[in-house]
Steps between C-alpha positions, in 0.01 A plus 500: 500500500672836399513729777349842306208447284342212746402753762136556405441119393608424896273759638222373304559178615554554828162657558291261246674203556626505864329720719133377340526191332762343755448625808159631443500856680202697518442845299589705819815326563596506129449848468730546779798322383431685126533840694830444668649346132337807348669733732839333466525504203440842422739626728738246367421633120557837654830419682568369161393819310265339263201332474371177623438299200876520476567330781653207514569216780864637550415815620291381775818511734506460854638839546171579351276391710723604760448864389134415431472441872628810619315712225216335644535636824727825430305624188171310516477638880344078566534379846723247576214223540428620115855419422509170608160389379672654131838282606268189554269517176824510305680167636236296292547685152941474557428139583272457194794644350727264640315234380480587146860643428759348766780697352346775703448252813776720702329861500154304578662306786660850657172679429299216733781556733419896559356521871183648561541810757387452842190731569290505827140297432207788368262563769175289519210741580162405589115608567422468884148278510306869605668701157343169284202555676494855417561493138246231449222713644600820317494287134212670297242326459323660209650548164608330221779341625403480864432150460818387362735734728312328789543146415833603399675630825339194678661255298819668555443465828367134520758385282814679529496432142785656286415767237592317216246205633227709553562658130500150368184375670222354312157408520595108490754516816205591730292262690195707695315245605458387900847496558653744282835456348736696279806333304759763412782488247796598643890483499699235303185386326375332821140527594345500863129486658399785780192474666216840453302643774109478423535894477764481270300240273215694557641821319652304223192319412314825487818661303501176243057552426510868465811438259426211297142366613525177602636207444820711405746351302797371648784625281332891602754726692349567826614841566389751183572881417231580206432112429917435499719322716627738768887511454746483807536864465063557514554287819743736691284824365208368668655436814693820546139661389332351833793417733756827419382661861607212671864555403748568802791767438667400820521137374560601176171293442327489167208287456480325161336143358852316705448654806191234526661282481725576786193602690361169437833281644473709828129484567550108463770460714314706758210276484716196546590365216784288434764669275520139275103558443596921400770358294262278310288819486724761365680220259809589678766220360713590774409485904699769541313683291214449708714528870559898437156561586567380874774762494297729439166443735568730783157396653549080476854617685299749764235146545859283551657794750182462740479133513837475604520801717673388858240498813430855657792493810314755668415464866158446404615219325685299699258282679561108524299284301327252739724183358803676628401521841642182680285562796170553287541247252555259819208604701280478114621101507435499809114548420475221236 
């Protein structure tokens, strides 16, 4: 394979071939890798000083993606977390490159051996069980699209359903019956089954007849914006319409379609339930995943400091139980 010339073939490839056919990505995640290639490559054509259909594999140097990393963050003005999530989506094109022109195998193994930069963990925020409460009641209720902003922020909340899940939902992945059910698409192509409340079910059933009638059909998007799917980014526009006030300066808070889903994982844990069953919930591959949410429950840590709390030592206190009394407890056997 000639190193110039090839370049484009390879991309093509790559995407058609190995990210879909092979390993079977999903649109979002696709999209993704396409924007980090597209970005490196044009700064690569314009480190080069020319354009990017004459690009070939030999000017993909590591040096170049070295520099690509810091114009990233020193141009670009991306956060470090950025950086590395740019660093990681380009290990699988270099090894795709690796595998389909070895004489380049050294700059693809040094590129897979740039470390990503430590960065501190962003900060989980969360609705408080009252602020939920709040925003539900304030929803409109009349309107066009009361009906569907409704049913909307409660499935957020019921499901701590990503965006891109909810975007993707159709008619055919709900079950409203007695014990209502929703199956949602998510990461790696896996799918997973979360139980509705009756409220929840309620509101989508009456969202699904004033849409479609009824029976709807089952390949129907369930969230619309004038009879179309709503995208991710009709999603986040609804919820900053309805939830905007209950952003938090001080916590650099900002409520948006994700921060559901962070509300959900606390409000379970604070009802008891076990992290394996939130895992299972969220479609969290990882328990870890999962575990930060116990970090960050003050009140499940305030329940935990008062059952362990030592006994009060105050004078008060510090009478002696009868079964410590040698003299009573005799005088008690004594009357058997």
């Amino acid at each position: 394979m000639s190193a110039n010339g090839s370049l484009g073939a390879l991309v093509q490839s790559f995407f058609l071939d190995h990210l879909i056919c092979v390993k079977g990505l999903r649109p979002a995640s696709v999209r993704s890798y396409r924007d980090t290639v597209r970005l490196f490559l044009g700064f690569v054509a314009a480190d080069k000083g020319g354009r990017i259909t004459g690009l070939g594999l030999d000017d993909l140097s590591f040096e170049r993606v070295l520099a690509f990393l810091k114009h990233l963050e020193a141009d670009r003005g991306n956060h470090i977390a950025t950086r590395n999530q740019r660093l990681a989506a380009m290990h699988c094109p270099f090894e795709y490159v690796a595998s389909r022109s070895p004489e380049h195998l050294g700059v693809c193994q040094r590129v897979a051996a740039i470390p990503r930069k430590r960065v501190a963990p962003p900060q989980t925020h969360f609705l408080e069980k009252d602020e939920v409460e709040m925003l539900l009641r304030g929803l409109p209720r009349d309107g066009r699209h009361a009906l569907r902003d409704r049913a909307l922020v409660l499935f957020l909340y019921n499901t701590g359903a990503r965006v891109s899940e909810v975007a993707d939902l159709r008619v055919g992945h709900l079950e409203l019956g007695a014990h209502p059910v929703v199956r949602l698409h998510g990461k790696g192509d896996k799918w997973r089954t979360c139980p509705l409340w009756q409220q929840t079910a309620g509101l989508l059933r009456d969202l699904l007849e004033s849409a479609f009638g009824f029976p709807a059909s089952p390949d129907k998007a369930v969230f619309l914006t004038n009879g179309r799917p709503l995208t991710r980014s009709g999603l986040y526009k609804i919820v900053r319409r309805h939830a905007a006030w209950l952003d938090d300066p001080r916590t650099d808070r900002r409520v948006s379609p994700h921060t559901f889903r962070h509300t959900a994982a606390v409000h379970l844990l604070e009802s008891g339930v076990e992290v394996n069953v939130i895992r299972g919930w969220l479609g969290h591959v990882d328990l870890a995943t999962t575990n930060r949410y116990a970090e960050i429950n003050t009140k499940t840590k305030l329940a935990a400091l008062e059952a362990t709390q030592p006994p009060d030592s105050s004078e008060a206190s510090r009478t002696i139980p009868v079964w410590r009394s040698d003299e009573t407890l005799l005088k008690w056997l004594a009357s058997l």
